[in-house]
Backbone and ligand atoms as CSV (ligand in chain L), in Angstrom:
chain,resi,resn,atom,element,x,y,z
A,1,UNK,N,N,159.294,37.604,177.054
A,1,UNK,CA,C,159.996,36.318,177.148
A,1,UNK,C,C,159.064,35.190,176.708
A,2,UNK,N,N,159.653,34.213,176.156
A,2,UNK,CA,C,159.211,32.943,175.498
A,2,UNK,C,C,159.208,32.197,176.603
A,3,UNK,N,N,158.392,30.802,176.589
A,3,UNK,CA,C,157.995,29.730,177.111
A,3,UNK,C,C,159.710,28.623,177.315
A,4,UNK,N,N,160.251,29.021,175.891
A,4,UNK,CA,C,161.606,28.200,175.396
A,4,UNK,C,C,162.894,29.574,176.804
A,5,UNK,N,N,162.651,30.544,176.895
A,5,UNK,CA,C,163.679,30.747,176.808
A,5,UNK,C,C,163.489,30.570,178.542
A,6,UNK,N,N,162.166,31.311,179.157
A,6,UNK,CA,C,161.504,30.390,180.453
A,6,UNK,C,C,162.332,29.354,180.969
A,7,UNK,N,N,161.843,28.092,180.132
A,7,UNK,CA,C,162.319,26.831,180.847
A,7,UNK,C,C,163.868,26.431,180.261
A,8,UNK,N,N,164.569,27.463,180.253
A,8,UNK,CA,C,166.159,27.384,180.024
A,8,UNK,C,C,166.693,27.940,181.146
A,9,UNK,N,N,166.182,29.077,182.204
A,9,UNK,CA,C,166.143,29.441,182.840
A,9,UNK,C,C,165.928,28.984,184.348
A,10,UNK,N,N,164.988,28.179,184.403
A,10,UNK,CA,C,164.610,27.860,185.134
A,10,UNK,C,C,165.715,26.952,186.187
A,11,UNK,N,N,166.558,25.808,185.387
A,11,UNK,CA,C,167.753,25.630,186.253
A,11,UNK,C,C,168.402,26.990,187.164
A,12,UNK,N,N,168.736,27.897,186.501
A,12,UNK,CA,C,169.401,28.650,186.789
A,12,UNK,C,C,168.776,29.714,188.215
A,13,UNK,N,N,167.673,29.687,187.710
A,13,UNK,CA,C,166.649,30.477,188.824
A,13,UNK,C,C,166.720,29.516,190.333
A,14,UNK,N,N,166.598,28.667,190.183
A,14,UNK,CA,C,166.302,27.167,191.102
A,14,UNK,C,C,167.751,27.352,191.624
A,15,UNK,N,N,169.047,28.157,190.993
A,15,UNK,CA,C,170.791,27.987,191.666
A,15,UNK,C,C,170.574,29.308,192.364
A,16,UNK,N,N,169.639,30.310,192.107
A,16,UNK,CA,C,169.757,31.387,192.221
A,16,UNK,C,C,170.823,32.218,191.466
A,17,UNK,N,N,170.788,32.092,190.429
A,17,UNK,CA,C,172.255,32.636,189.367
A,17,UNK,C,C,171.876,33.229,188.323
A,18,UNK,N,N,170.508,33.797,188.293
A,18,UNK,CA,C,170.049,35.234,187.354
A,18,UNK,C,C,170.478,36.237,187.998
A,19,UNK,N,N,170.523,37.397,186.669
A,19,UNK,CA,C,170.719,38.460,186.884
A,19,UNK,C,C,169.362,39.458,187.391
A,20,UNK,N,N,169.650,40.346,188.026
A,20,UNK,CA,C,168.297,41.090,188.086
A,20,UNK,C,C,167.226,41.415,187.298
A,21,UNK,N,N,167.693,41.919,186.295
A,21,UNK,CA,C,166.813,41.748,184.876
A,21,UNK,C,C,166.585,40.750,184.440
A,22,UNK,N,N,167.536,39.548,184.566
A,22,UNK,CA,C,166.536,38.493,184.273
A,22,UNK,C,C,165.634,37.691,185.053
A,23,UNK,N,N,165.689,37.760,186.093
A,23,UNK,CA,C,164.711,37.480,186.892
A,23,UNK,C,C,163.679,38.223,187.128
A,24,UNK,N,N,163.754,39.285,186.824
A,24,UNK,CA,C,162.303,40.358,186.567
A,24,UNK,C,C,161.580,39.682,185.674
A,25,UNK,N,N,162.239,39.426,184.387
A,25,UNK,CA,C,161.595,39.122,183.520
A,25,UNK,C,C,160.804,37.581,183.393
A,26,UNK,N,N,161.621,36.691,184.261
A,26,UNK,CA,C,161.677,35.219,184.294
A,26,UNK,C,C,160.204,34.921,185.470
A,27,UNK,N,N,160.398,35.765,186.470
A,27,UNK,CA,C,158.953,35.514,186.968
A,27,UNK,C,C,157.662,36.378,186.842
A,28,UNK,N,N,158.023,37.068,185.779
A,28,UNK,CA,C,157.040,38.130,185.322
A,28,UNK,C,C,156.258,36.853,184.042
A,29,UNK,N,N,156.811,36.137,183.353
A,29,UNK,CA,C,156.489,35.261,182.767
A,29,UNK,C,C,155.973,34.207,183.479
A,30,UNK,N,N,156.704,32.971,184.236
A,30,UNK,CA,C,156.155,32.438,185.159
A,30,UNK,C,C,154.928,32.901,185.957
A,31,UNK,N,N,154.796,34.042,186.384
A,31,UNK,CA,C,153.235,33.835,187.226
A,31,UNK,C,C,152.283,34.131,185.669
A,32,UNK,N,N,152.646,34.422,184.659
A,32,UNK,CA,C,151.584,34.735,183.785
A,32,UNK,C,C,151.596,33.013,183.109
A,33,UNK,N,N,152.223,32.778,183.423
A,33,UNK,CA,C,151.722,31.542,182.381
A,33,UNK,C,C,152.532,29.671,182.996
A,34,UNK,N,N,151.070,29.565,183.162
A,34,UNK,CA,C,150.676,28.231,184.365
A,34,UNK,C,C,151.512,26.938,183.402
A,35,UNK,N,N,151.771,26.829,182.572
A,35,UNK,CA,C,152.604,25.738,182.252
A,35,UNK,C,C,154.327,25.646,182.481
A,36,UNK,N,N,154.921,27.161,182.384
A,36,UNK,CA,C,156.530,27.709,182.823
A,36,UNK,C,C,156.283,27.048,184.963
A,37,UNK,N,N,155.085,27.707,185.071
A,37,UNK,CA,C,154.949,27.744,186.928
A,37,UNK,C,C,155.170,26.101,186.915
A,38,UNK,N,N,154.510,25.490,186.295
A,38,UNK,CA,C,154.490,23.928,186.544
A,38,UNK,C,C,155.410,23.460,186.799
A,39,UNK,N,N,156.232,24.017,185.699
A,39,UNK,CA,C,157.696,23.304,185.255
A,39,UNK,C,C,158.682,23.469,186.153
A,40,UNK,N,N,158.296,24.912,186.438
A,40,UNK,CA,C,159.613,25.533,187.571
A,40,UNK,C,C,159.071,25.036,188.932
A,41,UNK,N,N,157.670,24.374,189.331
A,41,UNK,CA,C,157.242,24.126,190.521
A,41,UNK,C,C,157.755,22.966,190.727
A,42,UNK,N,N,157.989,21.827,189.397
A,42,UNK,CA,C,158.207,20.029,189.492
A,42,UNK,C,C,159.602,20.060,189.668
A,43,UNK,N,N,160.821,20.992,189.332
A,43,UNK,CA,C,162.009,21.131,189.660
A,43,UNK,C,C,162.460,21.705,190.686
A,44,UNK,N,N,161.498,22.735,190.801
A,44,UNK,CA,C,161.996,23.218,192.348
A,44,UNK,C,C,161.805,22.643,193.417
A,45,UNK,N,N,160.420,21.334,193.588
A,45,UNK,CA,C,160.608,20.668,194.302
A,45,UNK,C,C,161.342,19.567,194.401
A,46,UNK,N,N,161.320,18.814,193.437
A,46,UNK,CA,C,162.854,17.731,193.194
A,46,UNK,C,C,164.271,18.620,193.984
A,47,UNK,N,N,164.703,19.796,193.226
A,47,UNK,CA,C,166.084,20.261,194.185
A,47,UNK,C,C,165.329,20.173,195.496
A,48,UNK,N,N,164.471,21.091,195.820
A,48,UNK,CA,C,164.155,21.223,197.386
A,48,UNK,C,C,164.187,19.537,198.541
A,49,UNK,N,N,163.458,18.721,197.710
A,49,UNK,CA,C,163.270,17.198,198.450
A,49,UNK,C,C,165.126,16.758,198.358
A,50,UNK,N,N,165.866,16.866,197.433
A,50,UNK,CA,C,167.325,16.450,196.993
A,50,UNK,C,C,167.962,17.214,198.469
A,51,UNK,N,N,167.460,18.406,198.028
A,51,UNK,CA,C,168.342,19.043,199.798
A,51,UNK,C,C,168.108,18.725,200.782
A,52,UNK,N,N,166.550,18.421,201.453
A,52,UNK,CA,C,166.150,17.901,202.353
A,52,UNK,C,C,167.157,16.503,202.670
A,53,UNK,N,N,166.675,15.510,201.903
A,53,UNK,CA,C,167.782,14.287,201.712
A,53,UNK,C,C,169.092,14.829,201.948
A,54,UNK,N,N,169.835,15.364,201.113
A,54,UNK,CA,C,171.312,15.756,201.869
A,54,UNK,C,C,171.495,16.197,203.443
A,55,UNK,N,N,170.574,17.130,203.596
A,55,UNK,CA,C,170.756,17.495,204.692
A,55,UNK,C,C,170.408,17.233,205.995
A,56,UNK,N,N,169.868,15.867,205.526
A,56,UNK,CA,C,168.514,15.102,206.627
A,56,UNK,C,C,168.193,15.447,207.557
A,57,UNK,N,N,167.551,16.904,207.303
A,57,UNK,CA,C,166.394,17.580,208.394
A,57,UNK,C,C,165.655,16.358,208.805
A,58,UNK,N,N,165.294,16.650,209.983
A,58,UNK,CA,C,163.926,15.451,210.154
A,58,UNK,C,C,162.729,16.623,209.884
A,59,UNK,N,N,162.999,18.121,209.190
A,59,UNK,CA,C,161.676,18.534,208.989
A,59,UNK,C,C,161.157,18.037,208.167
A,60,UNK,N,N,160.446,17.115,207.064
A,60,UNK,CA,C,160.097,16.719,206.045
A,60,UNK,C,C,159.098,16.697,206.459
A,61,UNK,N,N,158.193,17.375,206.796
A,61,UNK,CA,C,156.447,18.254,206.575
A,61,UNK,C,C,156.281,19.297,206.198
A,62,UNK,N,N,157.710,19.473,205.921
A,62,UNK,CA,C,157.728,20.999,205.361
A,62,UNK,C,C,156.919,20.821,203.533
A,63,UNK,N,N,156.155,21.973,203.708
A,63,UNK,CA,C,154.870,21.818,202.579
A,63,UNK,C,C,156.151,22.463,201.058
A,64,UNK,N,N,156.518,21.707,200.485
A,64,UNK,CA,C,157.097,22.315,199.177
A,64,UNK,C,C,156.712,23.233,198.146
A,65,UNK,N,N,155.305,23.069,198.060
A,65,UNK,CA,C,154.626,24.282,197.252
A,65,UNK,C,C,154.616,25.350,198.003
A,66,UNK,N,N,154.587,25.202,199.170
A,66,UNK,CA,C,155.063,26.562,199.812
A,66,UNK,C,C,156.366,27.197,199.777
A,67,UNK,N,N,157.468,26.156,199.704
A,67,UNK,CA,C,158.515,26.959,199.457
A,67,UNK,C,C,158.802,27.729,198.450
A,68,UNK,N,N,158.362,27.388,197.225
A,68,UNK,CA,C,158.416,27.678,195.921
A,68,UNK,C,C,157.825,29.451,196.186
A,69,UNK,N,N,156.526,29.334,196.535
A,69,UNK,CA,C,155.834,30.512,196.685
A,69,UNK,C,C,156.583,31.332,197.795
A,70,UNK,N,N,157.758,30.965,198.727
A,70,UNK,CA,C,158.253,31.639,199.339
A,70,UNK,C,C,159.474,32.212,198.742
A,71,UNK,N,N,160.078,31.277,198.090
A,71,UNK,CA,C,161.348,31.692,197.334
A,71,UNK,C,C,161.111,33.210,196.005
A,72,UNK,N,N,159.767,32.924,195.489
A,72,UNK,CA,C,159.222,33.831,194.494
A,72,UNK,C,C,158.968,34.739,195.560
A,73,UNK,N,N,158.825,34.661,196.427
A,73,UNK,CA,C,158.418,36.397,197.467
A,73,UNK,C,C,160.002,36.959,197.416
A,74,UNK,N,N,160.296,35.957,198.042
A,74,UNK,CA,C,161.919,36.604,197.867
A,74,UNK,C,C,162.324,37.097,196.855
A,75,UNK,N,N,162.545,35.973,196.404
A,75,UNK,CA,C,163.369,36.754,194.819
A,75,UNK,C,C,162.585,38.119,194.733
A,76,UNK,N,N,161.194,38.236,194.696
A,76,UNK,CA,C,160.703,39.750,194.432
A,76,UNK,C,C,160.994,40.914,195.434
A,77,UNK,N,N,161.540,40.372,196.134
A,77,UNK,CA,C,162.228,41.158,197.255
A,77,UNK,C,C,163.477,42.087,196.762
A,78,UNK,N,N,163.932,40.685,196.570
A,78,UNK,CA,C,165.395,41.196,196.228
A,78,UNK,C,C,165.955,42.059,194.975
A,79,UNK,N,N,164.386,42.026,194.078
A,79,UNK,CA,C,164.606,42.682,192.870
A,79,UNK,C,C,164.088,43.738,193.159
A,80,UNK,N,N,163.149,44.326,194.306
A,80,UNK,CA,C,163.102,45.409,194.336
A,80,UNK,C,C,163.841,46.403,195.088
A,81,UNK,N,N,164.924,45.376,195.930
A,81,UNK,CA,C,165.607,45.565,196.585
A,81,UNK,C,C,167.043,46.013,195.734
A,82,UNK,N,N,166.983,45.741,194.898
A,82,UNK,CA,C,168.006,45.842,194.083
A,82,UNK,C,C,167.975,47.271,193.469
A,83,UNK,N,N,166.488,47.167,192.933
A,83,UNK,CA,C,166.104,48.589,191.782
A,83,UNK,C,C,166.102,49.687,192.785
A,84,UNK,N,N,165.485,49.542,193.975
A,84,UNK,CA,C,165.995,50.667,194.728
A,84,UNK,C,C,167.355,51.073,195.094
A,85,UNK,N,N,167.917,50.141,194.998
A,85,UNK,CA,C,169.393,50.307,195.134
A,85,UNK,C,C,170.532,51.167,194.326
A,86,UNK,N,N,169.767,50.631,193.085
A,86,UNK,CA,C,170.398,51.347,191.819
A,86,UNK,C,C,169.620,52.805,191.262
A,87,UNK,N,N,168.330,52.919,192.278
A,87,UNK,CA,C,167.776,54.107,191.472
A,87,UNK,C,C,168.368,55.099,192.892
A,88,UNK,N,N,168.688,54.886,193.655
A,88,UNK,CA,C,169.547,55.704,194.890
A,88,UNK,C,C,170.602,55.842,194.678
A,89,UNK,N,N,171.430,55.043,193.724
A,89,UNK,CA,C,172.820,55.733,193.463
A,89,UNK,C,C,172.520,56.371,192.286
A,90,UNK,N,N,171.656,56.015,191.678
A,90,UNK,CA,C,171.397,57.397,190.110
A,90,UNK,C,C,171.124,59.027,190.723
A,91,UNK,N,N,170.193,58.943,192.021
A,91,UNK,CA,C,170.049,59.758,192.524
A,91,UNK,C,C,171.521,60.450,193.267
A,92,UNK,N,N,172.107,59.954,194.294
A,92,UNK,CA,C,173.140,60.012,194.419
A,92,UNK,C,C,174.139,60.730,193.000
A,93,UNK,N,N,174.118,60.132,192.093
A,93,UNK,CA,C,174.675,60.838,190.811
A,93,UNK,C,C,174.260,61.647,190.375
A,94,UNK,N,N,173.096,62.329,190.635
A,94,UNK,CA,C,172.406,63.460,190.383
A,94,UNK,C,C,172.783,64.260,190.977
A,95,UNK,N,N,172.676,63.675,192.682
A,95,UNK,CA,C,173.250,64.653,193.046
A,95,UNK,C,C,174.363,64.899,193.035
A,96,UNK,N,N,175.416,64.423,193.182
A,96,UNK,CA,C,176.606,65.076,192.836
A,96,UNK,C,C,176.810,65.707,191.742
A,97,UNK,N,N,176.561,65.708,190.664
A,97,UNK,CA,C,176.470,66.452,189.229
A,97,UNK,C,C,176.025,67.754,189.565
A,98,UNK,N,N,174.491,67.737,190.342
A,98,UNK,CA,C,174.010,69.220,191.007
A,98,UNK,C,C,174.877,70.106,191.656
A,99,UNK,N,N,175.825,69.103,192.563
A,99,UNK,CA,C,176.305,69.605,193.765
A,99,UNK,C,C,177.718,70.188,192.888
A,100,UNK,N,N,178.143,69.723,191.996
A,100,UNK,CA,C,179.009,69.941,191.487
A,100,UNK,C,C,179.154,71.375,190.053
A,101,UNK,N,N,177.651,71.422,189.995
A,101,UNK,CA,C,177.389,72.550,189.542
A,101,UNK,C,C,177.343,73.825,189.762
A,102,UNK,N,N,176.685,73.525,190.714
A,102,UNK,CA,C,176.201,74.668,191.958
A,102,UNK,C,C,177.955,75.437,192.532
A,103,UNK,N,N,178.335,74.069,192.691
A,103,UNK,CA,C,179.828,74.664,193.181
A,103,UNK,C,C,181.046,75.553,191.791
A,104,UNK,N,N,180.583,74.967,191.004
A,104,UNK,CA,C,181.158,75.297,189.563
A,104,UNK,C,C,180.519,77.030,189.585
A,105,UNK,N,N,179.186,76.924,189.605
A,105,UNK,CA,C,178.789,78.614,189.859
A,105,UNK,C,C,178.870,79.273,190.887
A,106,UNK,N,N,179.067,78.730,192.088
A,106,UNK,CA,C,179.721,79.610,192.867
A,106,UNK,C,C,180.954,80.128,192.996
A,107,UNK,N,N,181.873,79.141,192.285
A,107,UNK,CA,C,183.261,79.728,191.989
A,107,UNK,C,C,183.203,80.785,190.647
A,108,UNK,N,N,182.465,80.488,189.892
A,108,UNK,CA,C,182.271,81.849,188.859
A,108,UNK,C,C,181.820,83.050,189.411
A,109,UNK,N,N,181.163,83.157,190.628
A,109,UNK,CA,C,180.413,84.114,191.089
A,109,UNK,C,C,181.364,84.594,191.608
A,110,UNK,N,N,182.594,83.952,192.213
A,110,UNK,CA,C,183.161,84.573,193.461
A,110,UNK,C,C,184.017,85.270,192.885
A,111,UNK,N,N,184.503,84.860,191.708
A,111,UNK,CA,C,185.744,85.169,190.677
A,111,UNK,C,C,185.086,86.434,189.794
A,112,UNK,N,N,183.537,86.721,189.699
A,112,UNK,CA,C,183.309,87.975,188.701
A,112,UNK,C,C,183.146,89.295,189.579
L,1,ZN,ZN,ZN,155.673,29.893,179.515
């Protein structure tokens, strides 16, 4: 991923409205390269302070560069949370294909 296609993204990351793959890819770029982090750090705190204001917590000591670095734990959470998800139903599809084999030759067996 590009720097351009990065900070096109970055709204979207900040709505939470990537796809899994693209968010693999979107902060696999971001932590490698400190000018995308900047960009996505000066917007993510603008939304974050915008919500605060809407929602007029009186928490406002809450440290914003921390959220950022918390939201990126997450999101990496959730993407691995995801890939396990999808590599357990591949498995799952394995197995049934197996299971469905196995049963396929046992009915040949029973029948010769
Ligand atoms: Zn970049």
């Amino acid at each position: 991923m590009n720097c351009q296609t990065a900070e096109s993204m970055v709204n979207r990351y900040i709505e939470h409205d990537l796809s899994v793959n693209e968010l693999e890819d979107f902060l696999d770029h971001v932590e490698n390269c400190p000018s995308c982090y900047d960009e996505l750090e000066t917007y993510f705190i603008v939304h974050a302070a915008m919500r605060q204001l809407d929602e007029e917590s009186g928490d406002s000591s809450l440290d914003l560069r921390e959220l950022l670095e918390d939201d990126i734990r997450r999101s990496k959470h959730y993407i691995l949370k995801m890939k396990f998800r999808r590599a357990l139903s591949g498995v799952g599809f394995c197995t049934l294909i197996a299971g469905l084999g196995g049963f396929l030759i046992y009915i040949i067996m029973q029948t010769l």
